[in-house]
PyMOL commands that place a pseudoatom at each C-alpha (Angstrom):
pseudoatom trace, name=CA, resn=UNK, resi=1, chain=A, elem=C, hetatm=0, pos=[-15.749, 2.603, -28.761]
pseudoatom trace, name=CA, resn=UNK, resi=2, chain=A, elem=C, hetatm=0, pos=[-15.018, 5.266, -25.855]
pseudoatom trace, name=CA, resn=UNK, resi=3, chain=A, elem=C, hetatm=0, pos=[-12.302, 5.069, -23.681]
pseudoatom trace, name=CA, resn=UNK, resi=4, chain=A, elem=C, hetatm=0, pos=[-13.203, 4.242, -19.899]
pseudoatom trace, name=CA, resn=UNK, resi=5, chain=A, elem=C, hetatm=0, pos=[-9.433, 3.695, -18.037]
pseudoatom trace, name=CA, resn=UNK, resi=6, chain=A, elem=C, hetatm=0, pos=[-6.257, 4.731, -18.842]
pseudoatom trace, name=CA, resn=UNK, resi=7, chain=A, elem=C, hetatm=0, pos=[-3.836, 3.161, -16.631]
pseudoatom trace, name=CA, resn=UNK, resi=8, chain=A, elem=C, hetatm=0, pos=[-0.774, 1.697, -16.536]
pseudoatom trace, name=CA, resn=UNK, resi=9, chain=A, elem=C, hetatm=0, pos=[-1.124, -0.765, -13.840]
pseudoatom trace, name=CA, resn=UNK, resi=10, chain=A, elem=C, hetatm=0, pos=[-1.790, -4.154, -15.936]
pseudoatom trace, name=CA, resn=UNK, resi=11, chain=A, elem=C, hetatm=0, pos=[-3.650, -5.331, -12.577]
pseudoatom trace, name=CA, resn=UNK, resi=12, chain=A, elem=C, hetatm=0, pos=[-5.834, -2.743, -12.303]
pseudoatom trace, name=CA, resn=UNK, resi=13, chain=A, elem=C, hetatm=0, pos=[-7.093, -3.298, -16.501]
pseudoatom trace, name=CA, resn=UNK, resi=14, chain=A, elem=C, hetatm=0, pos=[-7.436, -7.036, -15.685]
pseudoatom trace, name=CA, resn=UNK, resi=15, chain=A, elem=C, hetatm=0, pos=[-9.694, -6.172, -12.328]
pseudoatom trace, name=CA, resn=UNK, resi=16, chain=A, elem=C, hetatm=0, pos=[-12.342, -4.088, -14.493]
pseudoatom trace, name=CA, resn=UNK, resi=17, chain=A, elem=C, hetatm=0, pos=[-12.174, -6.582, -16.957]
pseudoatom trace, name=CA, resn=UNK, resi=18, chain=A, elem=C, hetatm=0, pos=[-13.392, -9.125, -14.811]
pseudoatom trace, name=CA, resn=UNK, resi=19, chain=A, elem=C, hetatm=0, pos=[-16.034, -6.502, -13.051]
pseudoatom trace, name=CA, resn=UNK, resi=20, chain=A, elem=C, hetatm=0, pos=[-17.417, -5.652, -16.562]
pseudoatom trace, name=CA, resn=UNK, resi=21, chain=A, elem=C, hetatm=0, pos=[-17.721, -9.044, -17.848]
pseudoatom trace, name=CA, resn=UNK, resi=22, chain=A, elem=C, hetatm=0, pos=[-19.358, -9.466, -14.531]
pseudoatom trace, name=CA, resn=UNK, resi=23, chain=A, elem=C, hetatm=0, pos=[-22.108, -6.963, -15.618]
pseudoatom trace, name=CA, resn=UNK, resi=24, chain=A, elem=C, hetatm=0, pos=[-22.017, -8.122, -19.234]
pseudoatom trace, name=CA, resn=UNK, resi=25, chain=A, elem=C, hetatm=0, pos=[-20.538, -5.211, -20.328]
pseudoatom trace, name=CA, resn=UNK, resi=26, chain=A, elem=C, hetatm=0, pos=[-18.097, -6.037, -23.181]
pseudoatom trace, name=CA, resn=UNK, resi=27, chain=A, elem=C, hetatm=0, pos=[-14.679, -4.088, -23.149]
pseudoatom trace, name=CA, resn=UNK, resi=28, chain=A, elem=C, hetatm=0, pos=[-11.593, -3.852, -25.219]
pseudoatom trace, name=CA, resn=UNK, resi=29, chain=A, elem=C, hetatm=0, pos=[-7.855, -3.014, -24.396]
pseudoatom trace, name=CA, resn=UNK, resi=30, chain=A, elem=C, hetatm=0, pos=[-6.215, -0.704, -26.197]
pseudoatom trace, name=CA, resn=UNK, resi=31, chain=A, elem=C, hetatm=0, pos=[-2.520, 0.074, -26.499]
pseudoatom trace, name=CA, resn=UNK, resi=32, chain=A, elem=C, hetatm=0, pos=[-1.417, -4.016, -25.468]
pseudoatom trace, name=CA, resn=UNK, resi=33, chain=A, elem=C, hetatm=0, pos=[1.509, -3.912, -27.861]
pseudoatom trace, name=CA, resn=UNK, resi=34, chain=A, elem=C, hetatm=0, pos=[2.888, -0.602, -26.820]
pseudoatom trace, name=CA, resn=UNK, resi=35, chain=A, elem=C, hetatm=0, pos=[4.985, -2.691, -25.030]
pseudoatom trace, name=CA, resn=UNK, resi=36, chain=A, elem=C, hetatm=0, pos=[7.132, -3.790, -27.722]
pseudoatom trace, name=CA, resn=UNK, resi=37, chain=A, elem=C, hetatm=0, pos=[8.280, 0.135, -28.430]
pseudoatom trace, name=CA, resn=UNK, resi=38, chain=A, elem=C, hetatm=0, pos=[8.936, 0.815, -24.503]
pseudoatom trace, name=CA, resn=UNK, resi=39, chain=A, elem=C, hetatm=0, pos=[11.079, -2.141, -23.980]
pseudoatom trace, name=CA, resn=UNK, resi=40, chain=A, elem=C, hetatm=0, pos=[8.497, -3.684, -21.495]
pseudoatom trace, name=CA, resn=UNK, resi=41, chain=A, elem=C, hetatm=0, pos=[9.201, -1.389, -18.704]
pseudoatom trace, name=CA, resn=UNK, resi=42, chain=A, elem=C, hetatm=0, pos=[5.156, -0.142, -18.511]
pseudoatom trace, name=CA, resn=UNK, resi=43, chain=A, elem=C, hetatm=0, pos=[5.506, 3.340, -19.424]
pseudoatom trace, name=CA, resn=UNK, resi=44, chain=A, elem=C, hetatm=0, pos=[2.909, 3.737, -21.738]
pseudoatom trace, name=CA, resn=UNK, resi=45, chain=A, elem=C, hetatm=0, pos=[-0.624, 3.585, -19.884]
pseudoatom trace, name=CA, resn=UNK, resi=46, chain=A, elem=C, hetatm=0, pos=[-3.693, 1.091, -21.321]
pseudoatom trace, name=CA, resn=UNK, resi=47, chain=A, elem=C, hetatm=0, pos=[-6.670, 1.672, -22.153]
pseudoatom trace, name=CA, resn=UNK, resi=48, chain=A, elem=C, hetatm=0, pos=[-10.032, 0.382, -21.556]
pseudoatom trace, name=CA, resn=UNK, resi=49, chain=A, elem=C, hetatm=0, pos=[-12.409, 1.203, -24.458]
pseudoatom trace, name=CA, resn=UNK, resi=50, chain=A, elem=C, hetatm=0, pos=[-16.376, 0.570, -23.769]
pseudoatom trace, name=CA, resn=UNK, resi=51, chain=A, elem=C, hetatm=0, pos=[-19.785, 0.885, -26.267]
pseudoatom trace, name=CA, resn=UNK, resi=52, chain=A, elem=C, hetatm=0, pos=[-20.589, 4.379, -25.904]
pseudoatom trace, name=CA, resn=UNK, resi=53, chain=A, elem=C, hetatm=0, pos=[-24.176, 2.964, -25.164]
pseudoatom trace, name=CA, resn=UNK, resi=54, chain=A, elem=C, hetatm=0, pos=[-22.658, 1.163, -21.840]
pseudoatom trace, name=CA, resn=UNK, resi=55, chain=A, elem=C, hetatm=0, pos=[-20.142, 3.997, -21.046]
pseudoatom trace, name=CA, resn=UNK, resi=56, chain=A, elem=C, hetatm=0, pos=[-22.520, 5.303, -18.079]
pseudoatom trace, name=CA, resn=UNK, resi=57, chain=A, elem=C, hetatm=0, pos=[-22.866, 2.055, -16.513]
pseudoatom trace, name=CA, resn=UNK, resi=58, chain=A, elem=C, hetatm=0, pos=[-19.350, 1.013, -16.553]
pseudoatom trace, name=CA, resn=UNK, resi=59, chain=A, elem=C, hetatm=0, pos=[-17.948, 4.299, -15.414]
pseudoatom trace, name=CA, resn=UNK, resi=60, chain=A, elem=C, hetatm=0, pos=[-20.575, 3.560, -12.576]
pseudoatom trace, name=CA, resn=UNK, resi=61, chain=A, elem=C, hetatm=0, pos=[-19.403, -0.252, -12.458]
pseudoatom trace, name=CA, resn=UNK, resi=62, chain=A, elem=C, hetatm=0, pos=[-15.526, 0.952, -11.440]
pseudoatom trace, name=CA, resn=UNK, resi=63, chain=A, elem=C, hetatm=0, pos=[-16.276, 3.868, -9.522]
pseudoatom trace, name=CA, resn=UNK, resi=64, chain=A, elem=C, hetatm=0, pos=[-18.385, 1.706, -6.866]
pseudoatom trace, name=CA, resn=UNK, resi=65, chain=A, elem=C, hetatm=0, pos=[-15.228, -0.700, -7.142]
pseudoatom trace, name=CA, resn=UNK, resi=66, chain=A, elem=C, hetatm=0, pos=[-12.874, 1.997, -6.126]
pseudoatom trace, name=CA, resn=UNK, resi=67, chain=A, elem=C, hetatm=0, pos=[-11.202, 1.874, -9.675]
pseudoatom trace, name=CA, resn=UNK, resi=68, chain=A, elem=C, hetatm=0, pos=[-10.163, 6.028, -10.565]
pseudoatom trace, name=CA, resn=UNK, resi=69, chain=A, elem=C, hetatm=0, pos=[-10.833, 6.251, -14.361]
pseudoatom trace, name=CA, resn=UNK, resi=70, chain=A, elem=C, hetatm=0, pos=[-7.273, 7.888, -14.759]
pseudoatom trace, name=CA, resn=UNK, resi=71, chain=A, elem=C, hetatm=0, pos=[-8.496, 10.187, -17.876]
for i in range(1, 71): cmd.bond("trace and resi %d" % i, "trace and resi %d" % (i + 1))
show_as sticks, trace
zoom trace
């Protein structure tokens, strides 16, 4: 997996979610239970980990969605 977003707006990680499932592009969030060591406060950024092979298109996917990669 490669990392595509690092954010830690939980909006903007459930956004290009929905865009890459849109474009069958499968995703996975990292760094969900961070949570749990911050107290909940949303310190600690997300990410957004791709297939390396889809990495080009779903950089492309958020960028034409207005979505900065935050890396």
């Amino acid at each position: 997996m490669k990392e595509l977003l690092r954010t830690s707006d939980m909006t903007v990680i459930a956004f290009a979610q929905a865009l890459l499932r849109g474009e069958d592009i499968a995703c996975f969030e990292m760094d969900v239970n961070m949570s749990v060591l911050e107290g909940g406060i949303g310190i600690f950024p997300r990410r957004l980990m791709v297939h390396p092979d889809d990495h080009a298109a779903a950089q492309k996917v958020l960028l034409d969605n207005d979505i900065p990669l935050g890396l």
